[in-house]
TORBAVO-672512 format. One record per residue: residue number from 1; residue in three letters; x, y, z of N, C-alpha, C in turn. Coordinates in steps of 0.1 Angstrom, whole numbers, plus 5000, padded with zeros to 4 digits. Layout:
BEGIN
[NUM,ALA,[X,Y,Z],[X,Y,Z],[X,Y,Z]] ...
***
This chain:
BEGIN
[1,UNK,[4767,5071,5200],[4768,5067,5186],[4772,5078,5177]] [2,UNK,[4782,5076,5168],[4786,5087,5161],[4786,5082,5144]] [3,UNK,[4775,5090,5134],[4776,5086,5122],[4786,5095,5117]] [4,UNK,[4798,5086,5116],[4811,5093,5109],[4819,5082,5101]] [5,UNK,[4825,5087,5092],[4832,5075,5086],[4849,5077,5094]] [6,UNK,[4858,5068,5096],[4871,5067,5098],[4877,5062,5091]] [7,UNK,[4892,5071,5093],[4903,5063,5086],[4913,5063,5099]] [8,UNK,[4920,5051,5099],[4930,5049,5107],[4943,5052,5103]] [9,UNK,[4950,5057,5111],[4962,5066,5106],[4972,5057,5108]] [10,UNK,[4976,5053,5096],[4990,5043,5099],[5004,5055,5100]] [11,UNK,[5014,5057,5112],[5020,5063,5115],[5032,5050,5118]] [12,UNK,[5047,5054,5115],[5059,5047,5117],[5073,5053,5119]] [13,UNK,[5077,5051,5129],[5088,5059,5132],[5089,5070,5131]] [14,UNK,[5074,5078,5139],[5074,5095,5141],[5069,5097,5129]] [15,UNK,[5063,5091,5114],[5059,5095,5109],[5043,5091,5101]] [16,UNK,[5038,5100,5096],[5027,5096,5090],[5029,5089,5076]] [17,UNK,[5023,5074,5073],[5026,5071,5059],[5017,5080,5048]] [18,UNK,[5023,5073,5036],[5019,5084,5024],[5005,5076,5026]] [19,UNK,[5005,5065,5026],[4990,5056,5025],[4978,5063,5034]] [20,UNK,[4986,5066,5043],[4971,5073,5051],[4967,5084,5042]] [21,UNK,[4976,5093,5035],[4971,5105,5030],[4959,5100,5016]] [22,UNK,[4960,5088,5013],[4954,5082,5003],[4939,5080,5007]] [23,UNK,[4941,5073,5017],[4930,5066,5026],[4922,5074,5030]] [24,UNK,[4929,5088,5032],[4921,5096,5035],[4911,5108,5029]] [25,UNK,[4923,5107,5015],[4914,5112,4999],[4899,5104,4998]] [26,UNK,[4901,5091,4999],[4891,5083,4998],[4880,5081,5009]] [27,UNK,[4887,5085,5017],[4873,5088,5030],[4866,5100,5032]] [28,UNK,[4872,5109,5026],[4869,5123,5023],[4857,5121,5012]] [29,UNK,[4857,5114,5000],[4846,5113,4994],[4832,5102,4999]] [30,UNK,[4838,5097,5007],[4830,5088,5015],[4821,5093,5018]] [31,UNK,[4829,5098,5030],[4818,5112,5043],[4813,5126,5032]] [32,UNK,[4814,5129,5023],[4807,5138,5017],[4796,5128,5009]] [33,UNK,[4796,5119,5007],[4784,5112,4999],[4774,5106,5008]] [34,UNK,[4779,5102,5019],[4766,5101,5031],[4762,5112,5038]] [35,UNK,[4772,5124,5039],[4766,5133,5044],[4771,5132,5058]] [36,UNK,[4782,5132,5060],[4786,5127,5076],[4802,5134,5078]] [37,UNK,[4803,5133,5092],[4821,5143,5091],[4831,5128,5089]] [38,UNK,[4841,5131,5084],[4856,5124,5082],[4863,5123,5098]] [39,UNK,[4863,5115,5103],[4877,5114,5113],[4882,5106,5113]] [40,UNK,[4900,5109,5111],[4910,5105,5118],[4914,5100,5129]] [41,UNK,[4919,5086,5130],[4920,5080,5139],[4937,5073,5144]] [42,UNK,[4941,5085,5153],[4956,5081,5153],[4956,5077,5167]] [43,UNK,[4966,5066,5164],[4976,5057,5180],[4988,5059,5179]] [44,UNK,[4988,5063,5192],[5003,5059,5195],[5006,5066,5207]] [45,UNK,[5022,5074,5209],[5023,5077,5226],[5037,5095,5223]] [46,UNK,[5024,5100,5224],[5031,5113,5228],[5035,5116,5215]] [47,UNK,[5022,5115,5204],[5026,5114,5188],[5014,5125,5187]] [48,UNK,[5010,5132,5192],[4995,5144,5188],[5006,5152,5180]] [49,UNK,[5014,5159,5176],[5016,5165,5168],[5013,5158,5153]] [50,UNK,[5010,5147,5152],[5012,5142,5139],[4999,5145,5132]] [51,UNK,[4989,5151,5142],[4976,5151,5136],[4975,5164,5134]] [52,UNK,[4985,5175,5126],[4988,5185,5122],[4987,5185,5108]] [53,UNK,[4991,5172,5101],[4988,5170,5086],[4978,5162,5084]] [54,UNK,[4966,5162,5091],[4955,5153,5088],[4942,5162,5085]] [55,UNK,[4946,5174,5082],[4935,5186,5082],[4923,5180,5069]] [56,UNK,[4929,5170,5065],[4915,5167,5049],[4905,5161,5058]] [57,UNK,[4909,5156,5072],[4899,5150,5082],[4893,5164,5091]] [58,UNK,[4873,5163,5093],[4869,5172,5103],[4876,5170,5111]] [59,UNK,[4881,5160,5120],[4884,5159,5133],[4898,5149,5133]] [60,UNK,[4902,5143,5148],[4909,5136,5148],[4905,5131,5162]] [61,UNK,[4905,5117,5164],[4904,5109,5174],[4918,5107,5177]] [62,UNK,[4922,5108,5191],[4939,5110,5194],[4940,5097,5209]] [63,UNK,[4943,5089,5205],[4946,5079,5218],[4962,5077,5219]] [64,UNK,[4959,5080,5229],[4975,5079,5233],[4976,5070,5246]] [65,UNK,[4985,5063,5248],[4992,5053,5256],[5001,5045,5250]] [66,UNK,[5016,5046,5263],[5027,5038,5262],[5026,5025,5253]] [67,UNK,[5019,5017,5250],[5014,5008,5246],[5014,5005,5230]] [68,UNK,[5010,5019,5226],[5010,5022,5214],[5021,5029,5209]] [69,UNK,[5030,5032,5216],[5041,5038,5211],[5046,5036,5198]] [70,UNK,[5044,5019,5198],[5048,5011,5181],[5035,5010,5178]] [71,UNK,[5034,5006,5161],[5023,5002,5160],[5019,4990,5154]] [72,UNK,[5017,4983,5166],[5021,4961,5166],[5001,4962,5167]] [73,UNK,[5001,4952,5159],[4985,4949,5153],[4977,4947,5166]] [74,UNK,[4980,4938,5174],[4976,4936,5184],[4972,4948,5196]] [75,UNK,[4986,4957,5198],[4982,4968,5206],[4970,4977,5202]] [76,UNK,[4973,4975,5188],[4961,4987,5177],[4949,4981,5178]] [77,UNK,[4949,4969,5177],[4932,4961,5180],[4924,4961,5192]] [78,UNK,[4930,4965,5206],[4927,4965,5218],[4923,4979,5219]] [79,UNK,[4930,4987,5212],[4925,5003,5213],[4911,5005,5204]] [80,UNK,[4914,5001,5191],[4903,5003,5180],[4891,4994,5183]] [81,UNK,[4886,4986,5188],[4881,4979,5196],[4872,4985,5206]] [82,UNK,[4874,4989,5216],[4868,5003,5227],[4866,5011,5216]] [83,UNK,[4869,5015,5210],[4868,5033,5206],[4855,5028,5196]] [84,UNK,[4856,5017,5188],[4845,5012,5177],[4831,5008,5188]] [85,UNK,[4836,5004,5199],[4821,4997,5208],[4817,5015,5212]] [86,UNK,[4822,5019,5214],[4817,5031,5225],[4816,5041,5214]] [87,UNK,[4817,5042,5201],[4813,5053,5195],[4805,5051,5177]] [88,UNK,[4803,5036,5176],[4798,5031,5165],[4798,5034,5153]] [89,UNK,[4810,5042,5145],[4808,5050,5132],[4805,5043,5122]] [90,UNK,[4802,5042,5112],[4799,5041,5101],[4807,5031,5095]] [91,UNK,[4819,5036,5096],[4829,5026,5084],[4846,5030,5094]] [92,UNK,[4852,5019,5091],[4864,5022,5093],[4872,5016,5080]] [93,UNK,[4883,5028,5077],[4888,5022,5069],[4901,5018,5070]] [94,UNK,[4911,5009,5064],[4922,5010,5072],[4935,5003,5063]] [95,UNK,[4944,5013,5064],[4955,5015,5049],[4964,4999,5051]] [96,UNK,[4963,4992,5041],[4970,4976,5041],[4985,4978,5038]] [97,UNK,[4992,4978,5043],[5007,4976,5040],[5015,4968,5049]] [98,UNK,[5029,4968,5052],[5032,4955,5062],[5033,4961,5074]] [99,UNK,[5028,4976,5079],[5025,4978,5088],[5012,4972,5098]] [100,UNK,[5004,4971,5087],[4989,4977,5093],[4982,4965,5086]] [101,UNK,[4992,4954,5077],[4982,4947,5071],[4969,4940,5083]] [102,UNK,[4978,4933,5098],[4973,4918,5103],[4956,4928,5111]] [103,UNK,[4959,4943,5112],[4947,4949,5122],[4936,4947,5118]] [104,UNK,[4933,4950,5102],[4915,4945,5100],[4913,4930,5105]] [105,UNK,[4920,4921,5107],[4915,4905,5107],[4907,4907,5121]] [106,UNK,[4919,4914,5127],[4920,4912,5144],[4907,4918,5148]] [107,UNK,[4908,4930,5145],[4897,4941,5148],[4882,4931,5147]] [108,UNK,[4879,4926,5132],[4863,4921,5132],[4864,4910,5140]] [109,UNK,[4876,4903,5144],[4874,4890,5154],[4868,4899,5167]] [110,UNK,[4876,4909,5170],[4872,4912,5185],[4858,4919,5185]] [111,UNK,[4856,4928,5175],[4839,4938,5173],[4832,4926,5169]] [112,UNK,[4833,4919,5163],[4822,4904,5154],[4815,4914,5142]] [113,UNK,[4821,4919,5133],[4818,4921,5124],[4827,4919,5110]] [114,UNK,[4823,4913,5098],[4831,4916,5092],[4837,4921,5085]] [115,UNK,[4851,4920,5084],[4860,4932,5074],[4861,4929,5058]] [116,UNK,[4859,4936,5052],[4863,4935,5036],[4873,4941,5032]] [117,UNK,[4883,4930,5027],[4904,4934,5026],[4904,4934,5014]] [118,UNK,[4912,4936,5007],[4923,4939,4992],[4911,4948,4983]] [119,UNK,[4908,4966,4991],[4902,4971,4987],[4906,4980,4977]] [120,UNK,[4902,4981,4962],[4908,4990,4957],[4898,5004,4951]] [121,UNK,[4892,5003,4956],[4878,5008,4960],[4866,5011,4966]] [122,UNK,[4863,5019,4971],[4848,5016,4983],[4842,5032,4973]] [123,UNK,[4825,5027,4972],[4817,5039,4968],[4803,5041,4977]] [124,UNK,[4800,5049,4975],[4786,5051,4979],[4774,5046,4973]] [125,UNK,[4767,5034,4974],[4758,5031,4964],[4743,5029,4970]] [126,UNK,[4736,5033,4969],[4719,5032,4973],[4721,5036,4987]] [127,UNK,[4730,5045,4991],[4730,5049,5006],[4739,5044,5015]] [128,UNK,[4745,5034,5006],[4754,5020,5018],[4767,5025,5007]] [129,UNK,[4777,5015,5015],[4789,5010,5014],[4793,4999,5002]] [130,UNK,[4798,5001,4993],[4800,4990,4985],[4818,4988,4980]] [131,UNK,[4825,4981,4981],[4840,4981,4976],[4843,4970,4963]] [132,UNK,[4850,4977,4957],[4854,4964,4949],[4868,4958,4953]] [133,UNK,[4871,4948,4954],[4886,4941,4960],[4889,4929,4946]] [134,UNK,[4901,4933,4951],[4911,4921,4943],[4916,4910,4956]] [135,UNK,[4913,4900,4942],[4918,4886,4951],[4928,4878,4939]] [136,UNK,[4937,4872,4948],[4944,4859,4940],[4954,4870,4931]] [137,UNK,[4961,4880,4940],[4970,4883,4931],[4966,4893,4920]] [138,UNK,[4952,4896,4921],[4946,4906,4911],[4941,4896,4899]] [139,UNK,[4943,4883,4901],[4934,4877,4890],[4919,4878,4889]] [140,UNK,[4912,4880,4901],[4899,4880,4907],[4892,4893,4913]] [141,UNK,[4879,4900,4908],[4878,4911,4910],[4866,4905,4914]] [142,UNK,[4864,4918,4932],[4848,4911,4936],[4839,4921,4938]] [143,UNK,[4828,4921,4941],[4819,4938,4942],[4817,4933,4956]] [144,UNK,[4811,4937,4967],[4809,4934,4983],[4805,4947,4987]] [145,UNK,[4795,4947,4994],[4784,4956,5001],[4782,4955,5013]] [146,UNK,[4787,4958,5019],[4785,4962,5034],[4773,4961,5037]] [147,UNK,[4770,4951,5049],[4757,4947,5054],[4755,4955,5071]] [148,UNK,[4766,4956,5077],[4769,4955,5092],[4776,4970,5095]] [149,UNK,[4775,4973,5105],[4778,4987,5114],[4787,4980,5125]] [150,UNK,[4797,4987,5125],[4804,4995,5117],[4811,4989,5107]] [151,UNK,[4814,4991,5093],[4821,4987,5085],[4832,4990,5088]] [152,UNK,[4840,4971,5082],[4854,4976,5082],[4861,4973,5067]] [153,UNK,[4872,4977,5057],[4880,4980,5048],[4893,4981,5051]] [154,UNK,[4895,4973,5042],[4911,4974,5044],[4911,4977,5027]] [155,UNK,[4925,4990,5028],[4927,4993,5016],[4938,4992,5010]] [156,UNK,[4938,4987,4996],[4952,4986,4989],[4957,4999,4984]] [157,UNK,[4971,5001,4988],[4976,5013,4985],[4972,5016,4970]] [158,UNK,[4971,5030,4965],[4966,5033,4954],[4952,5037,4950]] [159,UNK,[4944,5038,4960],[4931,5037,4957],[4928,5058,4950]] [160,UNK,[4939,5064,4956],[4938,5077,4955],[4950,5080,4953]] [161,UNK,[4958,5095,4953],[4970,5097,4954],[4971,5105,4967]] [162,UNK,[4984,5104,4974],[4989,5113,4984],[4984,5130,4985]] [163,UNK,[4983,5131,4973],[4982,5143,4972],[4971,5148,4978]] [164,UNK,[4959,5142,4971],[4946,5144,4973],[4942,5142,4988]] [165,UNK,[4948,5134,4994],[4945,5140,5011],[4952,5142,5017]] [166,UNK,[4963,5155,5012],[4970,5163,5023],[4959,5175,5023]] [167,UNK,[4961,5182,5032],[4956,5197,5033],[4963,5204,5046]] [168,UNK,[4962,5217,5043],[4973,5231,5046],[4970,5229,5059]] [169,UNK,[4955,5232,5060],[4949,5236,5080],[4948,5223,5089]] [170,UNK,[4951,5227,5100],[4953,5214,5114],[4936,5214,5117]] [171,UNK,[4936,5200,5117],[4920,5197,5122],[4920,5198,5137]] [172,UNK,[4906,5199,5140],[4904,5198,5157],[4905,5187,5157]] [173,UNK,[4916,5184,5175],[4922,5172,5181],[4910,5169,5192]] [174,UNK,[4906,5157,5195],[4897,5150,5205],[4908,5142,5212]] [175,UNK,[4910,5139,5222],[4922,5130,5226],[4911,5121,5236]] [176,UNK,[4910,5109,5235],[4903,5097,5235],[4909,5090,5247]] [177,UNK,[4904,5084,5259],[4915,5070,5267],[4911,5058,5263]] [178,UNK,[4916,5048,5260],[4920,5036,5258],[4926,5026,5270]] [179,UNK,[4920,5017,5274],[4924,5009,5284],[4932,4997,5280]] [180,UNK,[4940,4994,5286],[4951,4980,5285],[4951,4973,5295]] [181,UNK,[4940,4958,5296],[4938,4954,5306],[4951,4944,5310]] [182,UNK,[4961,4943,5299],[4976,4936,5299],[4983,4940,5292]] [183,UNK,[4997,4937,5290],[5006,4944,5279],[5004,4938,5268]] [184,UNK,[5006,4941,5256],[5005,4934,5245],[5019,4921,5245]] [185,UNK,[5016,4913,5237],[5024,4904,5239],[5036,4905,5229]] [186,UNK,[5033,4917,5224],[5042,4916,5211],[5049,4929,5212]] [187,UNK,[5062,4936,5213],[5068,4948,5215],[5078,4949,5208]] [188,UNK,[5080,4954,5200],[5095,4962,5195],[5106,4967,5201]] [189,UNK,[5115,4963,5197],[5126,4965,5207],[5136,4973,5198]] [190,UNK,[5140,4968,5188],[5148,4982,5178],[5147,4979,5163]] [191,UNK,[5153,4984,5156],[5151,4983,5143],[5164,4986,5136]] [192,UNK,[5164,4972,5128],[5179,4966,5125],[5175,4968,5111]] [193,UNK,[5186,4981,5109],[5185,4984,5091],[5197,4978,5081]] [194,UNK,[5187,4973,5072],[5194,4966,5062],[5206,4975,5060]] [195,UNK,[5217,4961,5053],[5230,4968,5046],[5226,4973,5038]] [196,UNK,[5236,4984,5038],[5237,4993,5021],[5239,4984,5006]] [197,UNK,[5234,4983,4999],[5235,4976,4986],[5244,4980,4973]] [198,UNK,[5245,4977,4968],[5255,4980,4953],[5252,4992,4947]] [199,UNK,[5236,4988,4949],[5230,5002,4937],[5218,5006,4943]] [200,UNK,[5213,5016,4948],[5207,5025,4953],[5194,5025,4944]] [201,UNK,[5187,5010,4943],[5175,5014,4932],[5166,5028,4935]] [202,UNK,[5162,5031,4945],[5150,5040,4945],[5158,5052,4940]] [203,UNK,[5171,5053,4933],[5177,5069,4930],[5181,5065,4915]] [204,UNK,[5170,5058,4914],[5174,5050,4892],[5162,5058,4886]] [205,UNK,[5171,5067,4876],[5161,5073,4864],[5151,5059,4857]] [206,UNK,[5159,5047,4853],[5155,5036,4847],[5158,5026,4855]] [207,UNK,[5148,5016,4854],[5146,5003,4863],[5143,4995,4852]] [208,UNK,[5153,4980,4850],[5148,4974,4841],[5142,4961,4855]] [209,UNK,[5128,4956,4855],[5126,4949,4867],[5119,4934,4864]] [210,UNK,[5126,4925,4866],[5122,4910,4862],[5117,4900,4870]] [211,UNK,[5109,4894,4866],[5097,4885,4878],[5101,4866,4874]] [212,UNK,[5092,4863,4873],[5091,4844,4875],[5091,4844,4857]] [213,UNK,[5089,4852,4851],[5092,4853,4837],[5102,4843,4828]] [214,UNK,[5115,4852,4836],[5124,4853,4832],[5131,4836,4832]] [215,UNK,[5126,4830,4839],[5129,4814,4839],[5140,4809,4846]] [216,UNK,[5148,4817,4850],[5163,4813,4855],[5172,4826,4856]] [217,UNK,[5182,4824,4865],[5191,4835,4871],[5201,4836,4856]] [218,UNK,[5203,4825,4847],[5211,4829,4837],[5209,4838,4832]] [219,UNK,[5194,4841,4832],[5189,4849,4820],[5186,4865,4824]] [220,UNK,[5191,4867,4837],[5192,4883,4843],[5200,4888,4831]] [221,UNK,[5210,4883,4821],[5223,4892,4820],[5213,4896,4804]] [222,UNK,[5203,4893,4803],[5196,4894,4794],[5188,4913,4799]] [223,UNK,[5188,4911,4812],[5181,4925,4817],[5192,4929,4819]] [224,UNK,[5200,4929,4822],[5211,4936,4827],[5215,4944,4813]] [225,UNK,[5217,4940,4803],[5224,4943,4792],[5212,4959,4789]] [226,UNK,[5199,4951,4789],[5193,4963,4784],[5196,4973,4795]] [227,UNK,[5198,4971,4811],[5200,4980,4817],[5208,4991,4815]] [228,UNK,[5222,4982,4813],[5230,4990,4810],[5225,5001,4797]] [229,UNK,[5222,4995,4786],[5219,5001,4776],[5216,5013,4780]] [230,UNK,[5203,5015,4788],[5195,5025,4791],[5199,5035,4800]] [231,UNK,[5208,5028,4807],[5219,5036,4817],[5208,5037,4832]] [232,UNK,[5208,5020,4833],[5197,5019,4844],[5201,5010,4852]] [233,UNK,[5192,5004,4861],[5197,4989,4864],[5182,4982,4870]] [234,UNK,[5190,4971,4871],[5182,4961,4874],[5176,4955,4883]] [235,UNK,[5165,4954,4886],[5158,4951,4896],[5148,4937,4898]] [236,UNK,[5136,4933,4909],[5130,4922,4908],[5121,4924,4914]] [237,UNK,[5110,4916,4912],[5100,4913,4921],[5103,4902,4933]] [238,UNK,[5094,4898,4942],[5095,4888,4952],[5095,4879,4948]] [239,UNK,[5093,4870,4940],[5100,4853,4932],[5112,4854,4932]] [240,UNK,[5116,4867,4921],[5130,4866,4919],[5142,4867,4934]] [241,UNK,[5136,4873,4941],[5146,4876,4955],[5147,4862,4959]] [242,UNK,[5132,4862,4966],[5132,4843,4971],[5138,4834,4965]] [243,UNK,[5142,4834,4950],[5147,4822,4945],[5165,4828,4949]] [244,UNK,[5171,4838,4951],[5177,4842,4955],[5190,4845,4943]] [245,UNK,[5185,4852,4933],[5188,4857,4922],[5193,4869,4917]] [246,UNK,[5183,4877,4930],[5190,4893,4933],[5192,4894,4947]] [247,UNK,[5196,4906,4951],[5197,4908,4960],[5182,4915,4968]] [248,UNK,[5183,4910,4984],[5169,4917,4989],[5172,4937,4987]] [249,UNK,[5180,4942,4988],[5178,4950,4979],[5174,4961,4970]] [250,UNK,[5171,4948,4961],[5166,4951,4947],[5155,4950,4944]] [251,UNK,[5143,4945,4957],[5131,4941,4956],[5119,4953,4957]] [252,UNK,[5115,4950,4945],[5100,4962,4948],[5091,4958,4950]] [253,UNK,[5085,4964,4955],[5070,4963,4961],[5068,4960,4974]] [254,UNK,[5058,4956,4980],[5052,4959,4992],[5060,4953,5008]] [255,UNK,[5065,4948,5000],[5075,4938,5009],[5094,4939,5008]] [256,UNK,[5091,4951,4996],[5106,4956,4993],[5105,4971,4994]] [257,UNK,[5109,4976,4987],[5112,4990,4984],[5100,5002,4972]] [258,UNK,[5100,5009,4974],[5090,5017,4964],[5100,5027,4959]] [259,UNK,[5096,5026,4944],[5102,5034,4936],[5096,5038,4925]] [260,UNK,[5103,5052,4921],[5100,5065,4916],[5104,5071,4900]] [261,UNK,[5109,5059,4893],[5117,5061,4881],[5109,5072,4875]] [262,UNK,[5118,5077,4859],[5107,5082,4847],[5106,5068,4836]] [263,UNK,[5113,5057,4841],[5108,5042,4834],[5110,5030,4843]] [264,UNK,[5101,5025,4840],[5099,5011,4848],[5097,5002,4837]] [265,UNK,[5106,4994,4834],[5104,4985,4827],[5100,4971,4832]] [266,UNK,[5085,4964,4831],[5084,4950,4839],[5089,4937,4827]] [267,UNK,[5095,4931,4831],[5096,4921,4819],[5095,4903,4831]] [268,UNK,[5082,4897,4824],[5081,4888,4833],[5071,4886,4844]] [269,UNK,[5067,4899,4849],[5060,4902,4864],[5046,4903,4860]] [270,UNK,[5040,4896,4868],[5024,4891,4862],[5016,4906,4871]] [271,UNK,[5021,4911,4880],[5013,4928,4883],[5007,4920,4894]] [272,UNK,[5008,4919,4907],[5005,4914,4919],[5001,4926,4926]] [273,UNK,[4992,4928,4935],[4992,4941,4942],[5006,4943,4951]] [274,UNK,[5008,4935,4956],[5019,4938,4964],[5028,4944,4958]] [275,UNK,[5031,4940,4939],[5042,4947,4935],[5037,4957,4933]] [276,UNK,[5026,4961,4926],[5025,4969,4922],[5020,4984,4931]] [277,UNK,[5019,4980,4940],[5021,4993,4952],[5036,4997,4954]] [278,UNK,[5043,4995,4949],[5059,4996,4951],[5060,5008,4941]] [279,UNK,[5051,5009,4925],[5057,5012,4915],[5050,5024,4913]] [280,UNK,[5036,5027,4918],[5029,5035,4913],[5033,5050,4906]] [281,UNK,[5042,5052,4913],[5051,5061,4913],[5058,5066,4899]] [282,UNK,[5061,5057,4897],[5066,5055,4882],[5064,5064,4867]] [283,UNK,[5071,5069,4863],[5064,5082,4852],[5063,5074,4842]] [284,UNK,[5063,5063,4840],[5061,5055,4827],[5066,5039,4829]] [285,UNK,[5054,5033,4824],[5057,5019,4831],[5054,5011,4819]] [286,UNK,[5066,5001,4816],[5060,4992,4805],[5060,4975,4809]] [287,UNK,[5051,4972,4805],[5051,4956,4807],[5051,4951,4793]] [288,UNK,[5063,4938,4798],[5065,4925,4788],[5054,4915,4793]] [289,UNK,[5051,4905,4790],[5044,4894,4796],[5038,4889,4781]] [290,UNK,[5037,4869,4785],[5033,4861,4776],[5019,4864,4778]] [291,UNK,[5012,4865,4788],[5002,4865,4791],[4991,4877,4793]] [292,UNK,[4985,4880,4781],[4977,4892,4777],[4971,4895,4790]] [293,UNK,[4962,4887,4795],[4954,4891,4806],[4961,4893,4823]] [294,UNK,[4976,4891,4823],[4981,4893,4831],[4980,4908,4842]] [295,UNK,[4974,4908,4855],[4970,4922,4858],[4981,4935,4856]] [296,UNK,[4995,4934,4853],[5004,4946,4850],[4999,4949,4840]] [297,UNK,[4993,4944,4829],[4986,4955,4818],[4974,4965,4822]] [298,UNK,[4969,4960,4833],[4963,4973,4840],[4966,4984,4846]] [299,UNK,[4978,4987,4850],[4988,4998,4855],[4998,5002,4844]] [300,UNK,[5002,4993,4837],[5009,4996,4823],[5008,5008,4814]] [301,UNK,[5015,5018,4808],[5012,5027,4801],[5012,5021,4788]] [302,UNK,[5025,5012,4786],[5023,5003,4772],[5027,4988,4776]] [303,UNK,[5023,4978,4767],[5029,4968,4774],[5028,4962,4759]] [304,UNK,[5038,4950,4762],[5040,4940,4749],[5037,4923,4755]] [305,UNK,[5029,4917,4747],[5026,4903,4747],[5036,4899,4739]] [306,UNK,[5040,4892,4746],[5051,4881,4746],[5060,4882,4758]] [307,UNK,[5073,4868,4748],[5080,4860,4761],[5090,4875,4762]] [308,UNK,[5094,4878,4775],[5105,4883,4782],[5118,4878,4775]] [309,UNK,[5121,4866,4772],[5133,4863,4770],[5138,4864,4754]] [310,UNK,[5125,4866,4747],[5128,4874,4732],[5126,4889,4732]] [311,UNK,[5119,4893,4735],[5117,4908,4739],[5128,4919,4744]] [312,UNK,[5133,4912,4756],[5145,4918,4764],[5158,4919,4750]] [313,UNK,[5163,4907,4744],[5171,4911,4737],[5170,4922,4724]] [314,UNK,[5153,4920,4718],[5154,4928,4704],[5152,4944,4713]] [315,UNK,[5146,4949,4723],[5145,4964,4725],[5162,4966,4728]] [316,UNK,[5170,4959,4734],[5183,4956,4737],[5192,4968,4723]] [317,UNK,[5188,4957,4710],[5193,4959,4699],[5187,4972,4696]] [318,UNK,[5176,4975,4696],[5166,4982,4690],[5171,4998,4697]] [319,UNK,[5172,4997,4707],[5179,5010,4718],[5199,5013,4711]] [320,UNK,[5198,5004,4709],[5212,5005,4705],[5215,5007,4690]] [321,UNK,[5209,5005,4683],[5209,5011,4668],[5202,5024,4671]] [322,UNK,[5194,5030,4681],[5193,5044,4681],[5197,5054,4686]] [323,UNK,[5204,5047,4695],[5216,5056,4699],[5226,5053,4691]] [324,UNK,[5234,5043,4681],[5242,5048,4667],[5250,5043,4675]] 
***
C-alpha cells in the first residue's frame, strides 16, 4: 500500500500534454497538504524519456508495453487498474480532454470505486479530499468529498497553469509491469490530419468568436465586418460548426483548436467548459451575451449584457470612428 497521491500523464504523439503539467501543479499541492510524495504515472511503449519533464513529481511510475504505445482508454484502464489494486494510493487524478476524457469512467467500473469528473478543483479539507465540479455546461457547481480509497478525479483543463508544474530536475523513474491478458480491442492505425484552412486561427492577434447567439449564418458578416475592422478574423464555437456555418477549422475549444490571441472577442457563446479550455490562453477576453449569468462572464475580463446582434454592429462603428 502506498499513501501517495497520482497524476496520470496524458502523453500524445511522443509528447507530454500541457494539461498534465497543470494536473500536476495541482497534485503537487495535494501531496504537500496530506503530507505524502506526488507520483507520476506514465503509459506507453519505449516512451521513459518523457518522464524527464515530470520533475514537479517525487517519482514516476513508468509502465511500458506494446499495448500502450497509443493512448486508447481501454488499453490505459487495464494498466491503471493492476497498478491501483497492487499499490492503493490515495487519489488519482486524471487530466479530461479528448484524449483521456472516456479513462476515469472505465477505471472506477473496473477498481469499484467512484470517480468524481468535470473537476475544476480538488482541496484538502478536514484531512480528506474534496473537489468542486461543474456540470450542465458550467450552469451547475457541486462540492463532493471523497469517501473511498483510492480516489479518482478527472480534471478540467485550467485548474492551474502549465507553468506551475513544469520543473528543471528529472525525477527518479520506477518502471512498473503491467499485464495484458488480450489485446485491446481498440488500436490506432494512423492519423489523418485535417486540411489546411483559409485562415490559420491559432496565428490571429484578434479572434472575433460567435456561438448559438448569433441566430443564423446570415448574421456572421456582422462578425466578420468587426473582424475585419480589428484586422482579425473570425471564428466559432461547436453549435456554430455543427450547424455548419464555419468551417471545422475555425472551431475552438476542446473539440477544436486552442488559441492564444491578445483578444478574444466571445459574442453569443454561453462559456461551456469545453470552450473554454480552448481559450484560456487568451491575453484578454471579452464576452457579449443576453444572459448575465451565462458562465463566460466567469473567464471574461470584461463582458457586455446584451444581444450579439446589436452589440457586434455599434463596437463595429465605435472601432471605426477611432481609428478616423
Amino acid at each position: 500500500m502506498s499513501a501517495s497521491i497520482w497524476v496520470l500523464v496524458e502523453q500524445w504523439r511522443g509528447q507530454v500534454s500541457e494539461i498534465t503539467y497543470e494536473v500536476l501543479a495541482l497534485g503537487r499541492e495535494l501531496a504537500d497538504g496530506l503530507g505524502v510524495p506526488l507520483q507520476a504515472v506514465l503509459l506507453g511503449h519505449n516512451a521513459k524519456a518523457l518522464a524527464d519533464s515530470l520533475g514537479k513529481a517525487n517519482s514516476v511510475l513508468y509502465a511500458d508495453h506494446p499495448a500502450l504505445v497509443e493512448p486508447t482508454p481501454e488499453a490505459c484502464t487495464i494498466a491503471l487498474a493492476q497498478l491501483l489494486g497492487e499499490r492503493q494510493p490515495e487519489a488519482l487524478l486524471i487530466p479530461l480532454t479528448n484524449v483521456t476524457l472516456g479513462i476515469g469512467s472505465l477505471v472506477s467500473a473496473a477498481v469499484g470505486v467512484p470517480v468524481i469528473n468535470f473537476c475544476k478543483q480538488v482541496s484538502v479539507v478536514s484531512g480528506g479530499l474534496q473537489a468542486q465540479c461543474v456540470l450542465y455546461g458550467g450552469k451547475i457547481e457541486a462540492v463532493v468529498k471523497a469517501k473511498q480509497k483510492p480516489a479518482l478525479f478527472g480534471i478540467w483543463p485550467g485548474a492551474r497553469t502549465p507553468d506551475q508544474g513544469r520543473a528543471t530536475s528529472a525525477p527518479q523513474v520506477e518502471t512498473v509491469g503491467v499485464a495484458f491478458p488480450r489485446d485491446p480491442c481498440v488500436r490506432l492505425k494512423r492519423y489523418v490530419e485535417p486540411e489546411a484552412g483559409d485562415v490559420d486561427v491559432t496565428k490571429q492577434n484578434v479572434l472575433v468568436s460567435v456561438g448559438r447567439g448569433i441566430q443564423s449564418r446570415d448574421n456572421l458578416e456582422l462578425a466578420e465586418e468587426l473582424a475585419e475592422t480589428l484586422g482579425g478574423a473570425v471564428c466559432g464555437s461547436r453549435p456554430v460548426i455543427d450547424q455548419g456555418w464555419l468551417p471545422l477549422t475555425r472551431q475552438i475549444g476542446k473539440s477544436g483548436l486552442t488559441v492564444k490571441p491578445k483578444l478574444y472577442l466571445a459574442a453569443g457563446i454561453s462559456g461551456a467548459p469545453e470552450h473554454v479550455e480552448g481559450i484560456k490562453g487568451a491575453d484578454l477576453i471579452v464576452a457579449i451575451n443576453s444572459d448575465p449569468r451565462a458562465p463566460i462572464f466567469d473567464v471574461a475580463h470584461y463582458g457586455v449584457v446584451g444581444d450579439a446582434l446589436d452589440v457586434l454592429p455599434a463596437l463595429t462603428e465605435a472601432v471605426r470612428a477611432r481609428k478616423g
